[in-house]
C-alpha positions as a Markdown table, in Angstrom:
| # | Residue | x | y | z |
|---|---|---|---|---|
| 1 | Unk | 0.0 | 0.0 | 0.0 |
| 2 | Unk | 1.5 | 3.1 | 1.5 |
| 3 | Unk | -2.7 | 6.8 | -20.6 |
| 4 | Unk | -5.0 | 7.5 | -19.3 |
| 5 | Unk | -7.4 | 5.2 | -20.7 |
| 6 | Unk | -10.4 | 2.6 | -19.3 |
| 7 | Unk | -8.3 | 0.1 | -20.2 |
| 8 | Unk | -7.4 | -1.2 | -16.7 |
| 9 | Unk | -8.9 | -3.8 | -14.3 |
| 10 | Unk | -12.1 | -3.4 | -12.8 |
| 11 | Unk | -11.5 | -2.3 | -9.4 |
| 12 | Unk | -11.6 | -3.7 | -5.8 |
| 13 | Unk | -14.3 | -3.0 | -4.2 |
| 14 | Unk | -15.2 | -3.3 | -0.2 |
| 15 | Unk | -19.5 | -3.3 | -0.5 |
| 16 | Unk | -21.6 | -2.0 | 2.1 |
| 17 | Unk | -23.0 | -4.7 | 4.5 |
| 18 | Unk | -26.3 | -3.7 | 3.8 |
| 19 | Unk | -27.5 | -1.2 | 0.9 |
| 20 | Unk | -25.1 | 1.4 | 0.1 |
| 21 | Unk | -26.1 | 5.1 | 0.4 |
| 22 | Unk | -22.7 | 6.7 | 0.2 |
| 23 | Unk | -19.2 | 5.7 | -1.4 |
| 24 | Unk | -16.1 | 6.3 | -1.2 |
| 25 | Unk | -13.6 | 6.6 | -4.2 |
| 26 | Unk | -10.0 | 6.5 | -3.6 |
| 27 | Unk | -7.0 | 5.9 | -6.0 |
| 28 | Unk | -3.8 | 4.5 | -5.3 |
| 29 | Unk | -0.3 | 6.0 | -5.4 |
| 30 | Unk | 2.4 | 5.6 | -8.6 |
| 31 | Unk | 3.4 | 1.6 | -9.3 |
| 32 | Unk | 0.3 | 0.5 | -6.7 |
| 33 | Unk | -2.6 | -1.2 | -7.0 |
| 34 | Unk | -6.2 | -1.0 | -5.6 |
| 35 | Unk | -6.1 | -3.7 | -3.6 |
| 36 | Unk | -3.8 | -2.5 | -0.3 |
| 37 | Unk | -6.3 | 0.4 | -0.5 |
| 38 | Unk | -9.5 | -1.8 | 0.0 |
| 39 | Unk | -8.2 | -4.0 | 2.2 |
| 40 | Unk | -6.6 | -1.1 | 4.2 |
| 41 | Unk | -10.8 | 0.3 | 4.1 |
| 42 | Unk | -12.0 | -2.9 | 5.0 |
| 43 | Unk | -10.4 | -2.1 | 8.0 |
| 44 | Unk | -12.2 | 0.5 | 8.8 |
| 45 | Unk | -15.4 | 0.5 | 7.5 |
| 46 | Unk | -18.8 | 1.3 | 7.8 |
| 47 | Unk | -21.8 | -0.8 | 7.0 |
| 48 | Unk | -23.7 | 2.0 | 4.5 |
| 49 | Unk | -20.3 | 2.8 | 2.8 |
| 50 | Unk | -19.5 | 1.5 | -0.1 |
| 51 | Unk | -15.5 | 1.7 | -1.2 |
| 52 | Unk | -14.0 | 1.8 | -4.5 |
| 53 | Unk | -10.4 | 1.3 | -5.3 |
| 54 | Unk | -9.7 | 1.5 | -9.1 |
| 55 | Unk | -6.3 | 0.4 | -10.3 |
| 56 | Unk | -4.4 | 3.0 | -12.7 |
| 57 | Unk | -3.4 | 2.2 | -16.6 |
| 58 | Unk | 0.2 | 1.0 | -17.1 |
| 59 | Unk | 2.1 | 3.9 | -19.4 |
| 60 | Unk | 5.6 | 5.2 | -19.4 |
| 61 | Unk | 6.7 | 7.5 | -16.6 |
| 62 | Unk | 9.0 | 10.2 | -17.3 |
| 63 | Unk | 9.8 | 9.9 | -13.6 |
| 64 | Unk | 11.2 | 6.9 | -13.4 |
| 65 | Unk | 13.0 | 6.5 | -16.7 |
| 66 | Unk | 9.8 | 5.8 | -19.0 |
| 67 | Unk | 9.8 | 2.6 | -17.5 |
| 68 | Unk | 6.2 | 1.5 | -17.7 |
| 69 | Unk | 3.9 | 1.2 | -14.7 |
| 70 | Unk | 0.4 | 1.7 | -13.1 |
| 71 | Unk | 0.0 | 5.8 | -13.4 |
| 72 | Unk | -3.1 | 8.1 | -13.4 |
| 73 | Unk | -1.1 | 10.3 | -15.6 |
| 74 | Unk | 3.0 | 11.1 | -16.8 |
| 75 | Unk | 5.1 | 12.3 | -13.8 |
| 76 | Unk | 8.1 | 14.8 | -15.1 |
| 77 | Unk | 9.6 | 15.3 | -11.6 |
| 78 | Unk | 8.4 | 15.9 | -7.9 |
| 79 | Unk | 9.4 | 19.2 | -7.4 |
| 80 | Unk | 7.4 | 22.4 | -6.6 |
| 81 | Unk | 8.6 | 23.7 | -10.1 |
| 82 | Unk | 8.9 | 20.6 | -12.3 |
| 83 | Unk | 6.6 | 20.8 | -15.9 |
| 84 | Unk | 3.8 | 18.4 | -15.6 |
| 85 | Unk | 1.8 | 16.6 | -17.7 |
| 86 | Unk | -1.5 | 19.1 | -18.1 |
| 87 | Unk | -3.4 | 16.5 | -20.9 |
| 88 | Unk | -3.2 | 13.3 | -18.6 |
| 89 | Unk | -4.5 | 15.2 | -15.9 |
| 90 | Unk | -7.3 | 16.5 | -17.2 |
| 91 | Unk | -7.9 | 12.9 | -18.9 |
| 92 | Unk | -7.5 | 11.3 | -15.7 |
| 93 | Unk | -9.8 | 13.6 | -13.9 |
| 94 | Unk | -12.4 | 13.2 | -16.4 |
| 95 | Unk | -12.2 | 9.4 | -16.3 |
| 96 | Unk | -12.8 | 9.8 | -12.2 |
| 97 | Unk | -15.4 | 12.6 | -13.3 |
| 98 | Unk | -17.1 | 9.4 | -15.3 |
| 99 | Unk | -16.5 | 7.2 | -12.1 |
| 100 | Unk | -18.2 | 9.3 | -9.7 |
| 101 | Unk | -21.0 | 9.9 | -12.2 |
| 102 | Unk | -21.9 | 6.1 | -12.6 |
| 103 | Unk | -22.2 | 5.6 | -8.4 |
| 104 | Unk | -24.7 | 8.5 | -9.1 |
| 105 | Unk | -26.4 | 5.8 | -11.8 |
| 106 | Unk | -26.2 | 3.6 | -9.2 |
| 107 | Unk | -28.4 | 5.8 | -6.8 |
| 108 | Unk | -26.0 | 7.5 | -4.6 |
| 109 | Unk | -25.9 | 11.4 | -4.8 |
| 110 | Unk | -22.9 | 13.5 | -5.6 |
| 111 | Unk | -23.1 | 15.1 | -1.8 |
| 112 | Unk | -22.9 | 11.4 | -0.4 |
| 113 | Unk | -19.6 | 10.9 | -2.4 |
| 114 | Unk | -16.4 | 11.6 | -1.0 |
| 115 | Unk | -12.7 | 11.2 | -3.3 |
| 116 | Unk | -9.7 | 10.5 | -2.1 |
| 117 | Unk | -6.1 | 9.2 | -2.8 |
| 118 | Unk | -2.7 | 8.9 | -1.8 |
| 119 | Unk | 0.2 | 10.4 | -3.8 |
| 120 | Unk | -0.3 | 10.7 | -7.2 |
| 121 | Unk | -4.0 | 9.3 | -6.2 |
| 122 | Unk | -4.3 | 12.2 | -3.8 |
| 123 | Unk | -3.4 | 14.8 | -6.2 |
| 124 | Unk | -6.0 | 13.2 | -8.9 |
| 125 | Unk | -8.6 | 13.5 | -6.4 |
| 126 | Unk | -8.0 | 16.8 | -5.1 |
| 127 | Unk | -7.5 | 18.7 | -9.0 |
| 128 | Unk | -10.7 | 16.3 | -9.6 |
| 129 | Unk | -12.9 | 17.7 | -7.0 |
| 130 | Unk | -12.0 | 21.4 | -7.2 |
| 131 | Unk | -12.7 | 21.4 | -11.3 |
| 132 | Unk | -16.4 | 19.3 | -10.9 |
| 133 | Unk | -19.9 | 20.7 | -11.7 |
| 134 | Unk | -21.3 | 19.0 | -8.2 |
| 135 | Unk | -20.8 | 19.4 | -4.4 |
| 136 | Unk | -18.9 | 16.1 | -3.3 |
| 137 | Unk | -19.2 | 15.4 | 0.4 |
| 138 | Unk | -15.6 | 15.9 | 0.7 |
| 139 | Unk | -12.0 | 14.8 | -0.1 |
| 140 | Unk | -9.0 | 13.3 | 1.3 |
| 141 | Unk | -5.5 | 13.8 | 0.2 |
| 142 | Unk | -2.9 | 11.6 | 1.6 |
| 143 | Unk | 1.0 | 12.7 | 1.2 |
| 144 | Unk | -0.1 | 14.8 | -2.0 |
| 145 | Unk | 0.0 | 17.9 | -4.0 |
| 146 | Unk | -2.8 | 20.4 | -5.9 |
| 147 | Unk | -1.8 | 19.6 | -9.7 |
| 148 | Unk | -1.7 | 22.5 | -12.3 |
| 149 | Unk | -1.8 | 25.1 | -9.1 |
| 150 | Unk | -0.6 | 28.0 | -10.7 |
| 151 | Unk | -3.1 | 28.4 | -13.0 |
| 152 | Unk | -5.9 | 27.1 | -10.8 |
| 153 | Unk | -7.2 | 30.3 | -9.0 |
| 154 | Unk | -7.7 | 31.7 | -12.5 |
| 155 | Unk | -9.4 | 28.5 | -13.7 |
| 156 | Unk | -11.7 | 27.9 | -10.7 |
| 157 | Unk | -12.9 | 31.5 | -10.8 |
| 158 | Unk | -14.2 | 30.8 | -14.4 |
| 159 | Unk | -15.6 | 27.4 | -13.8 |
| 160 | Unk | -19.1 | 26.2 | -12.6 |
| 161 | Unk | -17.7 | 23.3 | -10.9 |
| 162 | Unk | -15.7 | 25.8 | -8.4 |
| 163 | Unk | -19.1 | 27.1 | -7.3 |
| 164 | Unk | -20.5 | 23.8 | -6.5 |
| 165 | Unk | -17.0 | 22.8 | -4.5 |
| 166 | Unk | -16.1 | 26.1 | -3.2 |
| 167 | Unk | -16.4 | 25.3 | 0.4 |
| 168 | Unk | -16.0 | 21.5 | -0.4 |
| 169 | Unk | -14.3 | 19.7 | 2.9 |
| 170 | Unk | -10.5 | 18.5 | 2.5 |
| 171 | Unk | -9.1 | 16.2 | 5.1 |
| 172 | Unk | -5.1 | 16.8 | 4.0 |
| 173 | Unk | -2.4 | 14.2 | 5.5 |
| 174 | Unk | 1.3 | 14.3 | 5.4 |
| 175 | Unk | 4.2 | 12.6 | 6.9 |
| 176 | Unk | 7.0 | 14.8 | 8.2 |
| 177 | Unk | 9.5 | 12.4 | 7.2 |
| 178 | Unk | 8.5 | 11.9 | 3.8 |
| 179 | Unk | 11.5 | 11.8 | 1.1 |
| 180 | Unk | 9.3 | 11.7 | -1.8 |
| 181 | Unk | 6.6 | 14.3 | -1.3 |
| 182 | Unk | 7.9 | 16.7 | 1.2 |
| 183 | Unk | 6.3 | 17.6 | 4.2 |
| 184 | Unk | 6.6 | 21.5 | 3.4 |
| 185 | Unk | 5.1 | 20.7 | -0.2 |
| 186 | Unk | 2.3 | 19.0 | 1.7 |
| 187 | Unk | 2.1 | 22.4 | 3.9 |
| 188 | Unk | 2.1 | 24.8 | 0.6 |
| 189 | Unk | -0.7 | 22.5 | -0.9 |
| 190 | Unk | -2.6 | 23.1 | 2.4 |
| 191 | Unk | -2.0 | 26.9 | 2.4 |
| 192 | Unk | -3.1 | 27.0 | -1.7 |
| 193 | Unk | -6.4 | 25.0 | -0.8 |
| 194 | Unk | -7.4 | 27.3 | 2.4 |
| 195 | Unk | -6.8 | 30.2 | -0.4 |
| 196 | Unk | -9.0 | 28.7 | -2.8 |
| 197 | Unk | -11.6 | 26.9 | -0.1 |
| 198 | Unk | -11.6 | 28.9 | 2.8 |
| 199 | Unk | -9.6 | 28.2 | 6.4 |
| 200 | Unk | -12.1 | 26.4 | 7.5 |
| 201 | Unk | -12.3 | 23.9 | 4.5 |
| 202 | Unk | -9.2 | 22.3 | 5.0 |
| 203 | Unk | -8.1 | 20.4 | 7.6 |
| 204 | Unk | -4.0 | 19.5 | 7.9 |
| 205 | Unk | -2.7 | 16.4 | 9.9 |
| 206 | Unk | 1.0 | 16.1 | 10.4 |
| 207 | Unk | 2.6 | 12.8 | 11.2 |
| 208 | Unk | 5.8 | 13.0 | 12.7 |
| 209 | Unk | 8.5 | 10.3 | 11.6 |
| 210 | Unk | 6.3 | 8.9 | 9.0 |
| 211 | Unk | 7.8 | 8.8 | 5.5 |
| 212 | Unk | 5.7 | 8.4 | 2.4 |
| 213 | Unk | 3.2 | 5.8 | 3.4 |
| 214 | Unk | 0.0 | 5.6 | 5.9 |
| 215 | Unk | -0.2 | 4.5 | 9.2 |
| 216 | Unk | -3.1 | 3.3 | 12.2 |
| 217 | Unk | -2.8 | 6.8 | 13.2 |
| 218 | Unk | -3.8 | 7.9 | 9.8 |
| 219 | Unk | -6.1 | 5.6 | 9.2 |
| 220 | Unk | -8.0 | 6.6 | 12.3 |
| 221 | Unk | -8.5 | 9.8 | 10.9 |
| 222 | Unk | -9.6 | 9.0 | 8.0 |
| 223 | Unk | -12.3 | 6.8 | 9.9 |
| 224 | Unk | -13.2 | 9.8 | 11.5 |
| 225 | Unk | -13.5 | 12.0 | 8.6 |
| 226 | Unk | -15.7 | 9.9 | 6.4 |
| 227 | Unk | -17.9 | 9.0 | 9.4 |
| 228 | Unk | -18.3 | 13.1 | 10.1 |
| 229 | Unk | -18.8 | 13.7 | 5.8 |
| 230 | Unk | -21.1 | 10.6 | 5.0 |
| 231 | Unk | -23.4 | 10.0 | 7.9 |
| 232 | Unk | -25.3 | 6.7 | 8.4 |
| 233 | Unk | -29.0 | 8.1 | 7.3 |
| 234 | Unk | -31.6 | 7.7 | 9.3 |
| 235 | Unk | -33.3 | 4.7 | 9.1 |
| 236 | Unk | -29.9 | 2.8 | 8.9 |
């Protein structure tokens, strides 16, 4: 655990114990799979959530030498100022877009949907829910970054979606000992969303000692969050 085309596996999925009224959709970091990420859920669970962990097309990563591997999108470097890959974003996000849209098929509303990921995942999830047309119950964004973020104050103040997720609720994690995705990268991310959201949109949890990966701690949180943002109903 811890292309963008529809050409990869269907995902794991951790069902509700009884019917599902809200879901949770989280994606996976580079090289990963789905499946750490349900089992981690099934962890934690609750009986009216459902949890979807899609697994990423294999393509070529600039990153790591164009070696191919599971990726939401091309990876140029992990640096604040590193060129990235603006198409397979917006690809990616739309694919997630058409994710979130079919558990709305399925009978769960957008406002009982919460996105999430880790890494790469995170990042998806949190461009993802900033740039859609509906209120998502909230996100969470594990060791991450906001993709495209200089441009995005210009393009959320021109799109409908930023009305509908202005005050949208970001639980943000970060370990403090993270060699990958630094912990003051995690902290400018935070500081960009509370411009964009609001100070009391975005909450921050610091981990100390924790590198890039998840822990019971985090996980805890996590529990906590979704059970705040996606209620059991009432006659559940």
């Amino acid at each position: 655990m811890c292309g963008n085309n529809m050409s990869a596996p269907l995902p794991a999925i951790v069902p509700a114990a009884r019917k599902a009224t809200a879901a949770v959709i989280f994606l996976h970091g580079l090289g990963d799979t789905g499946h750490g990420w349900a089992e981690a859920f099934g962890g934690i669970k609750s009986s009216h959530v459902k949890y979807i962990c899609p697994h990423a097309p294999t393509m070529p990563v600039t990153l790591n030498m164009r070696m191919s591997m599971p990726s939401w999108f091309d990876i140029y470097g992990l640096s604040p100022e590193a060129e990235e890959d603006e198409a397979g974003i917006k690809r990616a996000s739309d694919n997630l877009k058409a994710m979130i849209d079919q558990e709305v098929k399925n009978g769960i509303p957008y406002h009982r949907i919460i996105v999430g990921g880790f890494s790469q995942g995170g990042a998806l999830s949190l461009y993802t829910a900033l740039t859609s047309h509906q209120k998502l119950a909230g996100v969470i964004a594990l060791s991450c970054w906001l993709p495209l973020r200089n441009a995005f104050a210009q393009a959320s103040a021109a799109g409908a979606g930023a009305a509908a997720n202005k005050h949208v609720t970001v639980l943000q994690c970060h370990g403090e000992a993270d060699p990958l995705v630094p912990f003051s990268f995690g902290r400018r991310t935070a500081d960009k969303l509370r411009s964009l959201l609001g100070p009391d949109s975005v909450t921050f949890k610091a981990y100390p000692g924790l590198p890039h990966s998840a822990c019971p701690e985090e996980m805890v949180d996590i529990k906590r969050f979704i059970e705040k943002q996606l209620p059991a109903l009432g006659n559940e």
